[in-house]
C-alpha positions in Angstrom: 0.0 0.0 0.0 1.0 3.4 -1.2 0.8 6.0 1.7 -1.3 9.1 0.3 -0.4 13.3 1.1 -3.4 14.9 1.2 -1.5 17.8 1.8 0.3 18.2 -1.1 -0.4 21.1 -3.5 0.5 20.5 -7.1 3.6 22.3 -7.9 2.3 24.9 -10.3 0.1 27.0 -7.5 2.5 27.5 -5.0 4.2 31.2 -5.7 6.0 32.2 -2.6 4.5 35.3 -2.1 4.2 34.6 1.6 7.9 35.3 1.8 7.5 38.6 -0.6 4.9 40.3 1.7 6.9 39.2 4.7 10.1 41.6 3.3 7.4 43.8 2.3 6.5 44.0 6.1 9.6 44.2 7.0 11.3 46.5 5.3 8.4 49.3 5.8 8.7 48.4 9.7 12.4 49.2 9.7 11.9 52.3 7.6 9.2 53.2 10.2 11.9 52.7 13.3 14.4 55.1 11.7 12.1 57.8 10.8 11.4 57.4 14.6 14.4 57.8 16.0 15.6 60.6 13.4 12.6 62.5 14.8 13.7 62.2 18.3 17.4 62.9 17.9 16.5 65.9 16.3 13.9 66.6 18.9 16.7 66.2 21.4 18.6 68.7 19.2 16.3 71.4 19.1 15.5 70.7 23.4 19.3 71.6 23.8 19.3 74.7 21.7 16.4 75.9 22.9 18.0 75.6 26.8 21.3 76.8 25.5 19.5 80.1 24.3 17.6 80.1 27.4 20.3 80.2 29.4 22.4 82.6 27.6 19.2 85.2 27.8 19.7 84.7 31.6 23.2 85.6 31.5 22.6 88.8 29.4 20.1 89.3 31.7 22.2 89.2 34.9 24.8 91.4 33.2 22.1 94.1 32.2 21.0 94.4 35.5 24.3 94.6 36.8 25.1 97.7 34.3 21.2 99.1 35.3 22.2 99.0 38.7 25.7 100.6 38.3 24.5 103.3 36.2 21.5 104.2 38.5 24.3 104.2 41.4 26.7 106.1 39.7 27.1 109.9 41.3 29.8 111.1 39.8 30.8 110.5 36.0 31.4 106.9 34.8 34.8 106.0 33.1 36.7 102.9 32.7 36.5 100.1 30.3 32.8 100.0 28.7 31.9 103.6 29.6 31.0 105.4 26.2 29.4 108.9 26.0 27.4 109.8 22.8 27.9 111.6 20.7 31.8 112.2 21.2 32.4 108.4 21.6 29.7 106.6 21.0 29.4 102.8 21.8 30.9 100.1 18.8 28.1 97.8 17.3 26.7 95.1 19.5 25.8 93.2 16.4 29.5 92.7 15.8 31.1 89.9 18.0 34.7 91.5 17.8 33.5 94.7 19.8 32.8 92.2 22.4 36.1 90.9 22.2 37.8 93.6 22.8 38.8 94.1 26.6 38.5 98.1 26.2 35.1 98.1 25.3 33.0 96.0 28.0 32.8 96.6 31.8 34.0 94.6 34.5 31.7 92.9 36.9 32.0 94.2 40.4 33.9 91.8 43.0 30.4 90.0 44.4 29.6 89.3 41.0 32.8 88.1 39.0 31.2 86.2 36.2 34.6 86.3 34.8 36.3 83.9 36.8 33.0 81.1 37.5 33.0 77.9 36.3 29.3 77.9 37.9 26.8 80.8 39.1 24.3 80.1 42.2 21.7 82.6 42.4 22.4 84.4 45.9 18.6 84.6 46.8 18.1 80.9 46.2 21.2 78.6 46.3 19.2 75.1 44.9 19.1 76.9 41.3 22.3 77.3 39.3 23.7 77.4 36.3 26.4 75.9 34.1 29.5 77.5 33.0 29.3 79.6 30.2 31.2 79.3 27.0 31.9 83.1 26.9 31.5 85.4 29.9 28.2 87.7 29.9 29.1 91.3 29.0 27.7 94.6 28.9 28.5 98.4 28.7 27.1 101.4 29.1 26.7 104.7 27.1 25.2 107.7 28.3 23.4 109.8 26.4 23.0 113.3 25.6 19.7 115.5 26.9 17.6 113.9 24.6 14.1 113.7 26.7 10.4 113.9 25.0 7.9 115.3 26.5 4.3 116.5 25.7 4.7 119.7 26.7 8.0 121.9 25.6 9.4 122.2 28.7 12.9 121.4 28.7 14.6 118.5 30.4 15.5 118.7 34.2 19.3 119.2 34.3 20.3 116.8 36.9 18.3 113.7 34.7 20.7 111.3 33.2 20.0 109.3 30.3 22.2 105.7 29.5 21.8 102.9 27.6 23.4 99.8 28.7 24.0 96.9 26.3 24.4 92.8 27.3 25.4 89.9 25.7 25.9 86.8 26.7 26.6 83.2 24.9 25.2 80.3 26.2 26.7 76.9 27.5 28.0 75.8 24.0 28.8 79.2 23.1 26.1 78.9 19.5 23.7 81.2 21.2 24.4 84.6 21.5 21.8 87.0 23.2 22.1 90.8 22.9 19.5 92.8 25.2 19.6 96.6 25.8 17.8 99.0 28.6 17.6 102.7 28.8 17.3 104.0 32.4 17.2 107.6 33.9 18.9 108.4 36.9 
């Protein structure tokens, strides 16, 4: 007796294609998984720009209050490194990262703040928060400006008001984020 396969397709209908959409399947889940993780990477990339610009706005920050607070202090005449007075010596351009560059042309931080020398900065009012070391240190300078005072009416100016502009910049951790911020205070 012959045993009999049941089983057994004749050979002409079998075409493989179970193996075809199987690659098929494949290959589209793979493609699936890197698109996926090039989304995050770059996700992860724009995260860490995004706090790197965030934290050189806080160090420009930080150094334009500092030059606020020296100006408004200031009772005599300001002079030094980053004093400018317009128009006989106007400040350089901010936009330009060589002014910045150039010892002669920013202030120095007072000795509670020395931002030059840190390889860290904890805020003084709350010691939990603090910040990374910067790639350049935050900057700023001031300018004071000439009698220059709008008014509705056209009365002139007071003669003991005094007008300056102070400008900050900062870079932040990575040094690819620059921040430029400027105030104008009357003392």
């Amino acid at each position: 007796m012959t045993p009999r396969n049941h089983f057994k397709c004749p050979p002409s209908s079998q075409s493989g294609s179970a193996l075809i959409v199987g690659l098929i399947l494949l290959l589209v889940m793979t493609m699936l998984g890197l698109t996926a993780m090039q989304t995050t990477s770059l996700e992860e990339r724009m995260s860490g720009n995004m706090r790197d610009r965030d934290l050189a706005a806080q160090a420009a920050e930080m150094a334009l209050r500092a030059g606020e607070n020296e100006a408004l202090t200031a009772l005599g005449s300001l002079s030094g490194n980053g004093v400018f007075s317009f128009p006989s010596k106007p400040a350089p351009d901010e936009s330009i990262a060589a002014s910045w560059k150039t010892t002669s042309n920013v202030r120095g931080w007072a000795a509670g703040n020395n931002l030059k020398a840190m390889t860290s900065y904890t805020a003084p009012s709350s010691p939990a928060v603090s910040y990374p070391s910067f790639a350049e240190a935050p900057d700023y300078w001031i300018e004071e400006r000439p009698g220059v005072y709008s008014t509705s009416s056209l009365e002139p100016r007071p003669a003991d008001v005094r007008i300056f502009d102070i400008t900050a910049r900062s870079t932040g951790a990575s040094g690819t984020s620059t921040v430029i911020l400027r105030s104008t205070v009357m003392q």
